[in-house]
Residue, then its C-alpha position, 0 to 999 in steps of 0.5 A: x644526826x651527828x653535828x659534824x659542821x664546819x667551824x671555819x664558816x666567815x660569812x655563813x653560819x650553821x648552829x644546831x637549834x636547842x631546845x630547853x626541855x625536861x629532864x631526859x625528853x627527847x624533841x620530835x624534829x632537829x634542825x640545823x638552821x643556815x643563815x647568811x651574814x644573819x640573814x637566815x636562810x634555811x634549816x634542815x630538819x629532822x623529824x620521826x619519819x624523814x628529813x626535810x628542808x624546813x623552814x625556806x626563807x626569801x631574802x626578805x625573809x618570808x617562809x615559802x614552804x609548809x610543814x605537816x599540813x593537817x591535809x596532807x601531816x607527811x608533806x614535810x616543805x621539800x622532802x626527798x622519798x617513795x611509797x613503793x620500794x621493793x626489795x629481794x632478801x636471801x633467806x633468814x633461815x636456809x637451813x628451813x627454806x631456800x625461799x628468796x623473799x621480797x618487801x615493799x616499803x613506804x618512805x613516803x607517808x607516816x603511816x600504814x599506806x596500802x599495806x606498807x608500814x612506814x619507815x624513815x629516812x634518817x640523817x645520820x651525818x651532816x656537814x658544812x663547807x663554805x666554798x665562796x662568801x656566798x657560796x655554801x654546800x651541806x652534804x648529808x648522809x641519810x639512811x633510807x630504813x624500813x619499819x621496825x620488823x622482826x629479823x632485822x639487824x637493829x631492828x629496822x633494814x638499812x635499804x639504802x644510803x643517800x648523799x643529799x647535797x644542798x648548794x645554797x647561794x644567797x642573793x638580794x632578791x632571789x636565794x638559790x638552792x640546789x638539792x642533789x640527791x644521790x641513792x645507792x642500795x646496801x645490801x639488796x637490789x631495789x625497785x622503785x615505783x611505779x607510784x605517784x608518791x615519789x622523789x622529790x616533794x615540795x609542799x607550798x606556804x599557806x598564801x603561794x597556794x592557788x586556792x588562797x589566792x596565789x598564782x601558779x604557772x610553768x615557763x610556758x604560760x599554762x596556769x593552775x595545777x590542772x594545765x601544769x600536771x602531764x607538761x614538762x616545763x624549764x620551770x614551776x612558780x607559785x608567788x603570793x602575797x606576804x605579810x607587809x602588802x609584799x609578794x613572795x614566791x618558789x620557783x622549781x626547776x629540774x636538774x639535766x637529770x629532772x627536766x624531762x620529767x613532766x610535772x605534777x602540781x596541785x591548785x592546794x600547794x603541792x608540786x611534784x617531780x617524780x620519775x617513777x610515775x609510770x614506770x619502775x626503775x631498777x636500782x641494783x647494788x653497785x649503782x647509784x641514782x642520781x638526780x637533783x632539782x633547783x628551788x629559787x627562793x624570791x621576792x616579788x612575783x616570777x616577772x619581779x624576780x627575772x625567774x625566766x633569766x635565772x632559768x635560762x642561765x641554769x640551762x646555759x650552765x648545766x644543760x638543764x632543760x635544753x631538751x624540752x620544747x618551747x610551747x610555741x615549737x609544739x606541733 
C-alpha cells in the first residue's frame, strides 16, 4: 500500500502507523491512522486478506467497531467483499482445448469457505484531500485478487478494481463517514452472488452489541436483530455503554444506491447490507458497480445524538431513503 497521502492537510492529519519490529519482519495489518485537529478519528488498515476501516472512534473517542472477533476471525470492523464471485476465462491453452473455464472466488472469509480458496482485497493506493476544515476524503484503489493458483499472472488473478472513497466529516457529538465503494472487472465478465455473505459488513464493539446489554433498533421502532432482518429501514443503530458511565453508538445508513436493500442484523454485533442476497448480479466488463453506506459515529445513545435528524437530512440531500416507507404508511 503506497503512501501517496496528502501533504498539504491544515486541519487533518494522515500518518502511516510504524511499527518497531526485528530486522526484515513484516506486520500482518497496516494502518493509515485519521485524526482531526488531534482528535483521532480513524484508521485504514490493511490486513492479510482484506482492507478495512479499524479502529472508528466517537468524538469522545470511544472505538465503536471490532476487529477479528474469535467468533466470526474475518469480520474485520467495516469491510467491503463477497463469498460468491464468479468469473468466465478463455482458455489457458487453445492450442489443447477451446474450453471456456470459470472460477468462483471467496473474498469474504479467511479460509476455505464451501470449496472457494480465499483471496484478498488489497490496497495498492491510497490518498488524502482535505476539501474543508472539517471535510476530509480518502480515495483507495484496491485490487480484488483470487487465491494463489497456478496459471495465473503473478500468482494471483486481479478480478477486479475498486475505488473506495471515505468522506469523513468531524463533528462534536456525531463523526460522519461516508464509504462509497465503486467496482468495476478487469479482464472478465463477473457475477455476484446470490449469497449472505456480501457487500458491506460492519462488526460492532464488545458493549453496542445487544447480548451484552446494547440496544439495537431501526428508524421504525423494530428492536433486536430478529425484528430488523428482511426490513428495509432509513437507518440501523446500536448504542452501549462506554467506559466512564457514557454511552456510545453506530448508526448504518444506505446511500440512494442501499436504501432499498432490506437489512440484516444480528443480536451478536454484525449488521449487514447486502444486495446479492437473493439474487445475482451481473457485472460485465466496461461497467461499474457503484454503491455506498453512511456510518454515523456518535455519543450518547440514537435519541442523544438526533440520529433521526442527521437521517433525515442525508435524505433530503441525497435522496437516500425517500423511497422506503414509513412503518405507519405499511399496509
Amino acid at each position: 500500500m503506497s503512501d501517496g497521502l496528502g501533504t498539504d492537510l491544515e486541519h487533518f492529519s494522515v500518518t502511516t502507523e510504524q511499527l518497531d519490529l526485528p530486522r526484515a519482519a513484516t506486520p500482518q495489518a497496516r494502518r493509515v491512522a485519521v485524526a482531526w485537529r488531534g482528535r483521532p478519528i480513524c484508521s485504514f488498515t490493511q490486513g492479510q486478506h482484506r482492507c478495512y476501516l479499524y479502529p472508528l472512534y466517537s468524538p469522545d473517542g470511544v472505538p465503536l467497531t471490532a476487529e477479528s472477533p474469535v467468533d466470526h476471525p474475518h469480520h474485520d470492523s467495516v469491510t467491503v467483499g463477497a463469498d460468491m464471485l464468479r468469473a468466465k476465462f478463455p482458455p489457458l491453452t487453445p492450442a489443447i482445448s477451446p474450453l471456456t473455464e470459470s472460477g468462483t472466488y471467496n473474498l469474504y472469509a479467511n479460509n476455505v469457505f464451501q470449496g472457494r480458496a480465499p483471496g484478498r482485497t488489497w490496497s495498492v493506493d491510497v490518498g488524502a484531500t482535505e476539501l474543508a476544515p472539517d471535510h476530509l476524503r480518502v480515495v483507495q484503489t484496491i485490487q480484488w485478487q483470487g487465491p494463489e493458483e497456478w496459471g495465473a499472472t503473478d500468482g494471483r488473478r486481479v478480478l477486479a478494481l475498486e475505488t473506495r472513497i471515505t468522506d469523513i466529516r468531524p463533528g462534536d457529538v456525531v463523526n460522519t463517514v461516508d464509504i462509497r465503494s465503486r467496482l468495476r472487472p478487469t479482464d472478465w465478465d463477473l457475477t455476484i452472488g446470490p449469497t449472505r455473505h456480501a457487500y458491506f459488513t460492519v462488526r460492532l464493539a464488545y458493549g453496542l452489541r445487544v447480548v451484552d446489554g446494547g440496544t439495537l433498533i431501526d428508524a421504525d421502532g423494530r428492536s433486536g436483530g430478529a425484528a430488523i432482518t428482511n426490513h428495509a429501514s432509513a437507518w440501523v443503530d446500536a448504542s452501549g455503554p462506554a467506559p466512564h458511565d457514557a454511552t456510545a453508538g453506530l448508526t448504518i445508513l444506505g446511500h440512494a444506491s442501499t436504501a432499498h436493500v432490506p437489512w440484516v442484523a444480528y443480536d451478536w454485533g454484525t449488521v449487514n447490507v447486502n444486495p446479492f442476497a437473493r439474487e445475482a448480479a451481473a457485472l460485465p466488463r466496461g461497467d461499474t458497480l457503484d454503491l455506498g453506506i453512511r456510518l454515523l459515529a456518535h455519543d450518547g445513545d440514537a435519541v442523544e445524538a438526533d440520529v433521526a435528524a442527521h437521517a433525515a437530512r442525508f435524505a433530503a440531500e441525497t435522496g437516500a431513503g425517500a423511497s422506503i416507507p414509513r412503518a405507519a404508511d405499511r399496509p
